[in-house]
C-alpha positions, 0 to 999 in steps of 0.5 A, spaced: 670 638 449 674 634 445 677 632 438 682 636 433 678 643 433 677 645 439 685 642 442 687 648 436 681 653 439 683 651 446 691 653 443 690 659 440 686 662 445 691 662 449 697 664 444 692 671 444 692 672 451 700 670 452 700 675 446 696 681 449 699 679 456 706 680 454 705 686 449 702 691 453 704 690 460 709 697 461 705 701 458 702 708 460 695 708 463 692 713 468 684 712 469 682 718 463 685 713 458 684 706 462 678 706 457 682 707 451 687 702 453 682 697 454 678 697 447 685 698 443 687 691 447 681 688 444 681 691 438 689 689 437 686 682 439 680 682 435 686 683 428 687 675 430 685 669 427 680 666 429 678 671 435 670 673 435 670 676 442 674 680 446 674 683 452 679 687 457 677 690 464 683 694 467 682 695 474 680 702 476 682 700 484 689 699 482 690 705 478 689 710 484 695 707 485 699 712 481 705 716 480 706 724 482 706 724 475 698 723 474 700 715 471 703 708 473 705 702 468 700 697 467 701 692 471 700 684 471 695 684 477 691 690 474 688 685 468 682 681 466 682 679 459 677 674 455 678 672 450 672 667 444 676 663 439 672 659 434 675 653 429 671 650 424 665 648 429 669 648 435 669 655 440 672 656 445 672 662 452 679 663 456 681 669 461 687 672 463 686 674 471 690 675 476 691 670 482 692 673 489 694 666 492 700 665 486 701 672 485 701 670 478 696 671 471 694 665 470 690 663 462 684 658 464 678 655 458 672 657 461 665 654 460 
């Protein structure tokens, strides 16, 4: 991958995810909601230019963990995120996953 287009994919890509990453974290979710939360983050995600596919996975095994109230916050080692940008002739792929060795989410293109 080279050249001006896909240097703009590659950076907008990861403005979405950053995005998607920052507007979401804290929000109520529960596993009877889980689903609607992932399909309106990729909904919300696909309203961006240049965003062709979109796709978000909110871990069910960590939503066992909730509160006495039936719900946690969503949290950042709860998502995955992918994300397909298109520039002119040039797309590119990016995920947002937790790394359990950092204990951070870390944004990568993907081939």
């Amino acid at each position: 991958m080279e050249g001006k287009e896909v240097e703009e994919a590659a950076f907008e890509a990861g403005i979405k995810l950053g995005a998607l990453f920052h507007q979401f974290i804290g929000m109520p979710v529960a596993e009877k909601n889980a689903e609607i939360v992932e399909r309106a983050m990729e909904s919300c995600i696909l309203l961006q230019p240049y965003v062709v596919e979109a796709e978000v996975r909110i871990s069910r095994d960590r939503l066992k963990e909730v509160s006495a109230f039936g719900y946690t916050s969503l949290l950042p080692d709860m998502i995955y995120a992918r994300v397909v940008v298109e520039v002119g002739d040039s797309r590119v792929s990016a995920v947002l996953e937790w790394d359990e060795e950092l204990k951070y989410p870390l944004m990568k293109l993907i081939r």
